[in-house]
Legacy VTK file of the C-alpha trace (Angstrom):
# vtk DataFile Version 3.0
C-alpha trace
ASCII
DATASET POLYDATA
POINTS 251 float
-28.852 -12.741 -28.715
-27.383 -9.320 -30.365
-25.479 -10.889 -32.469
-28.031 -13.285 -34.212
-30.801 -10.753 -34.181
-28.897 -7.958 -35.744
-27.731 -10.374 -38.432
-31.271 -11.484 -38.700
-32.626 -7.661 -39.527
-29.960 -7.618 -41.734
-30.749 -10.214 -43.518
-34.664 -9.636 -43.705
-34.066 -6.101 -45.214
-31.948 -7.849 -47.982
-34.836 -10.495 -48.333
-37.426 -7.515 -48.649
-35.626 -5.722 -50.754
-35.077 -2.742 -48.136
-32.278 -0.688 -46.394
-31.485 -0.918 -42.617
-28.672 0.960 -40.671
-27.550 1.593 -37.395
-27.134 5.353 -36.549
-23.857 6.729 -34.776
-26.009 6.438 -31.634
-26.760 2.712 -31.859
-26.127 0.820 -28.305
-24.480 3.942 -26.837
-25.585 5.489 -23.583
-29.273 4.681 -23.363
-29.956 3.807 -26.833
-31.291 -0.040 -26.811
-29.779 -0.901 -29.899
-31.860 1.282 -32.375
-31.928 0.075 -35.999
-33.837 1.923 -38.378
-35.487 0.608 -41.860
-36.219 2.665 -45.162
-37.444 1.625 -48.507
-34.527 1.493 -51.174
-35.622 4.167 -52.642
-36.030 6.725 -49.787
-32.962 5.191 -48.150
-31.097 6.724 -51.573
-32.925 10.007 -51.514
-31.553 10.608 -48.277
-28.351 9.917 -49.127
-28.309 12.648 -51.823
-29.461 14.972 -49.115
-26.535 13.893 -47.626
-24.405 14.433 -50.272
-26.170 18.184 -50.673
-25.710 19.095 -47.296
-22.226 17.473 -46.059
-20.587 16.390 -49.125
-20.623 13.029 -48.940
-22.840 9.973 -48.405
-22.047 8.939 -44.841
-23.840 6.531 -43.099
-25.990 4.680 -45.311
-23.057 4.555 -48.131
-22.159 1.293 -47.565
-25.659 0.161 -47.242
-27.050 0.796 -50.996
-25.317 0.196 -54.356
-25.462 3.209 -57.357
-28.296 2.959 -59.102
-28.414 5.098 -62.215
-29.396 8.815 -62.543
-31.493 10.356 -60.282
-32.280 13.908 -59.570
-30.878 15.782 -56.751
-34.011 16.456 -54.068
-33.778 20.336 -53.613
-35.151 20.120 -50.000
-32.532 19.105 -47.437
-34.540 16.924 -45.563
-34.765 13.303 -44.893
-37.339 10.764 -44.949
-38.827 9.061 -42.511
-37.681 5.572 -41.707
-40.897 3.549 -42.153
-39.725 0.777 -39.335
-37.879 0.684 -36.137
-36.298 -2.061 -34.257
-35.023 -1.414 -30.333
-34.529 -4.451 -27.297
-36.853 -2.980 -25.200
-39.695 -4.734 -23.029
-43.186 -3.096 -21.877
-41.584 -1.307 -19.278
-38.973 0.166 -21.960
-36.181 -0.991 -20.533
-33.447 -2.590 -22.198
-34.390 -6.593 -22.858
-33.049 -9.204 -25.039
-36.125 -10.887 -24.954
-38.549 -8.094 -26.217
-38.515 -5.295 -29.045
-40.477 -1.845 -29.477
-41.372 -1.513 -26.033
-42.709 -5.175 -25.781
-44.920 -5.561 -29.085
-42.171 -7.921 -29.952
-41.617 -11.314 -28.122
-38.755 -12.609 -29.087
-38.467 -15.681 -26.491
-40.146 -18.401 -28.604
-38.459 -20.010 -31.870
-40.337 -18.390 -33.872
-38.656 -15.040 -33.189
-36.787 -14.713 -36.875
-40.780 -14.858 -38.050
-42.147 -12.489 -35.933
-39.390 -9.648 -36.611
-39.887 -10.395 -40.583
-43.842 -10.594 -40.063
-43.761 -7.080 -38.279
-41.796 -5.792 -41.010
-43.488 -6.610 -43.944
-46.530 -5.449 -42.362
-44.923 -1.946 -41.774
-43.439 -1.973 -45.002
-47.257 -2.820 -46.469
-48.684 0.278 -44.804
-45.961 2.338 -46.106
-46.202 1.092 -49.606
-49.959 1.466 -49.315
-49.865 5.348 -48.090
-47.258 6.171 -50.647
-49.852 4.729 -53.783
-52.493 6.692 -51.933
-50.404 9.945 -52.514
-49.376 9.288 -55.715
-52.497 8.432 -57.515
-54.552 11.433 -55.812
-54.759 11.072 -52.331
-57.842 9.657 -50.757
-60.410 12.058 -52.316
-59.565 10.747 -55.885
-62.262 8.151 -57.570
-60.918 4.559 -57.309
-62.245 1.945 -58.960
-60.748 -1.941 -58.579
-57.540 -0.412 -57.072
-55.427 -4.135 -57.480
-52.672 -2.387 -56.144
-54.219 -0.986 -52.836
-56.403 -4.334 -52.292
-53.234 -6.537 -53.368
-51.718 -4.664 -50.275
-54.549 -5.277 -47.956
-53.752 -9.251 -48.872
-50.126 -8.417 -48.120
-50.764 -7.182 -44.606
-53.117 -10.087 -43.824
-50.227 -12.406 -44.642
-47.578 -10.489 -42.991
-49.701 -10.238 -39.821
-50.032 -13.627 -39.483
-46.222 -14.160 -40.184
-46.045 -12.015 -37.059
-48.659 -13.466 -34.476
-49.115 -17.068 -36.233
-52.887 -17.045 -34.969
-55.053 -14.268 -36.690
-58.852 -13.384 -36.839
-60.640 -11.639 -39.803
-63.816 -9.809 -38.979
-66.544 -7.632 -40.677
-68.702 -4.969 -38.754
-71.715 -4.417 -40.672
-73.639 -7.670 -41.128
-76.756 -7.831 -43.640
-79.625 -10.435 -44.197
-79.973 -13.660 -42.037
-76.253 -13.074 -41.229
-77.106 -10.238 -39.653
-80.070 -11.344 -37.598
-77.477 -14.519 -36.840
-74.569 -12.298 -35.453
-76.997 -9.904 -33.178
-78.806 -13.130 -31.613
-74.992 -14.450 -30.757
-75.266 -17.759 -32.840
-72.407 -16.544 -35.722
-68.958 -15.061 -34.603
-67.768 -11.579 -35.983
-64.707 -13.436 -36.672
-63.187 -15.840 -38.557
-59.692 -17.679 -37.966
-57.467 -16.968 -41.136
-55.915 -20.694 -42.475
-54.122 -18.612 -45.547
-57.358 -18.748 -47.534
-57.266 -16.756 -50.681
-58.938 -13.136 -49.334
-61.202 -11.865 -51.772
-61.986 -7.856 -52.078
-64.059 -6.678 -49.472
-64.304 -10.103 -47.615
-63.241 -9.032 -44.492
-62.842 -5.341 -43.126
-60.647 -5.709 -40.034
-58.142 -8.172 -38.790
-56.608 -8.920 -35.394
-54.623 -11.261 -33.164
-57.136 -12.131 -30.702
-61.174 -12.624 -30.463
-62.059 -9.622 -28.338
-65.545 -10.235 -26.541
-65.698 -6.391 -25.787
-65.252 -6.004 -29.662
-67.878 -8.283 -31.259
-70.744 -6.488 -28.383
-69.440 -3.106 -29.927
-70.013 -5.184 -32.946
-73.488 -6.402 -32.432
-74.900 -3.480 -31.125
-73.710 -1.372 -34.059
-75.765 -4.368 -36.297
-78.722 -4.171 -33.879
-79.188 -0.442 -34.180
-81.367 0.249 -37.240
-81.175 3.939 -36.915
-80.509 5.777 -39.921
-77.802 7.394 -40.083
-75.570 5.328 -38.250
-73.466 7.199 -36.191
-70.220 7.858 -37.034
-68.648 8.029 -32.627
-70.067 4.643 -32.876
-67.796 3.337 -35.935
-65.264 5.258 -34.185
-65.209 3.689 -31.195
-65.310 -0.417 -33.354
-61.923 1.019 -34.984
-60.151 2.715 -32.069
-61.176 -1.045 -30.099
-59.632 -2.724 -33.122
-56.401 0.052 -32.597
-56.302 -0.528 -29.499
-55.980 -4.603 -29.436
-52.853 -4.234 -32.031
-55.168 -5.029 -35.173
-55.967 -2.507 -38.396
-59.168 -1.842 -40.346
-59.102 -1.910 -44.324
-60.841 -0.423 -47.251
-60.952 -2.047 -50.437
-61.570 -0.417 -53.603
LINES 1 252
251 0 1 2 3 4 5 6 7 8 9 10 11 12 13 14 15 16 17 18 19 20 21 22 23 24 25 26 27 28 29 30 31 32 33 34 35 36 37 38 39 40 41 42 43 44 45 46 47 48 49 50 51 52 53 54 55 56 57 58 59 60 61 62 63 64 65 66 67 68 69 70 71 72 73 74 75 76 77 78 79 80 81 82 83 84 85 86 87 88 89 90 91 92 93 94 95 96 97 98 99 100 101 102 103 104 105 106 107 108 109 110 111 112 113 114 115 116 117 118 119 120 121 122 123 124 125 126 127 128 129 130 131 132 133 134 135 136 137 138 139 140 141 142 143 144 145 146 147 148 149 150 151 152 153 154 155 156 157 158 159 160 161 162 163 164 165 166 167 168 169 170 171 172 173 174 175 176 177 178 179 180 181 182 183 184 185 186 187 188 189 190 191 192 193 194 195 196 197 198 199 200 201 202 203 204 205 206 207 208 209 210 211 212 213 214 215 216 217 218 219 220 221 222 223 224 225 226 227 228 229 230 231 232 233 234 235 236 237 238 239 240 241 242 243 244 245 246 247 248 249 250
């Protein structure tokens, strides 16, 4: 089991185009086997810092291939890997059969999918926050942001690489829709069959239908108070959190 899934991260890094590693303390005392997953490009950075601080590349040297000219990063500090990958079950104890504390189950056949899924969708995320901060952050005016929404798509698709089975769900209704969804007779969700996703079609996603979810759902749509309150849209995304799903804006 270590042996094909470590050559199965390796090989889904080189599919994605990203950079894994094992640090010095992989599988060593209590460490379950830690490997650790950057974008090319901060994967490089930090091996400059390297290179500043020690003198030479080290670890990740044999991981990434020269790639032109780039300039030296002043600060001596790493990046942030953007993914993690440890054999650990719910309890956190070392398991072949489990990753990241159990969000992983690795025990069907589909377990190549699911680490690649989980992946993609963490790489997503991390492409999406970095094109947040380089365009402006979020107080900037965005207008048919392709790249953002072309993300949002990207997640969708990686999540259900992940858990096979995926729901798509809006929270504010309007019309006979609406009035439909409070009385019960339409679903806040809808089972994703790799339909094309238009822009805001859909403004959360998750694994499961929730039933405590769509009442949180329906009462928001039932309250006709003006203004809404905001510890009640709070408390629809923490739920969403909380079951393993994500929210999204589209622009």
């Amino acid at each position: 089991d270590y042996v094909q899934q470590q050559s199965a991260l390796a090989e889904i890094a080189s599919e994605l185009g990203v950079v894994c590693f094992k640090p010095r303390y992989h599988g060593i005392g209590n460490d379950k086997n830690t490997v650790l997953f950057y974008t090319a490009e901060d994967a490089e950075r930090n091996l400059l810092v390297d290179k500043q601080v020690f003198g030479s590349f080290r670890n990740l040297s044999d991981s990434i291939e020269e790639k032109g000219h780039i300039q030296v990063p002043t600060e001596k500090v790493h990046l942030n890997f953007f993914w993690s990958f440890e054999n650990s079950d719910i309890d956190n104890q070392l398991n072949y059969d489990f990753a990241n504390a159990g969000k992983l189950d690795l025990r069907s056949n589909r377990w190549r999918d699911i680490l690649k899924g989980a992946i993609r969708f963490a790489l997503a995320n991390k492409c999406q926050r970095d094109h947040i901060a380089q365009t402006g952050g979020w107080g900037a005016l965005r207008e048919a942001d392709e790249v953002y929404n072309d993300l949002n798509r990207e997640k969708i698709a990686a999540f259900k690489m992940w858990h096979e089975n995926i729901f798509l769900g809006n929270i504010t209704f309007s019309g006979e829709q609406r009035l439909a969804v409070i009385a019960g007779k339409e679903s806040v969700y809808k089972q994703y069959l790799d339909e094309t996703i238009y822009n805001f079609s859909c403004s959360f996603c998750v694994a499961e239908r929730d039933q405590k979810l769509e009442r949180m759902i329906r009462a928001w749509n039932q309250d006709e108070r003006l203004p809404k309150s905001g510890k009640d849209i709070e408390k629809i995304t923490r739920r969403i959190e909380a079951l393993g799903g994500f929210s999204m804006l589209w622009f």
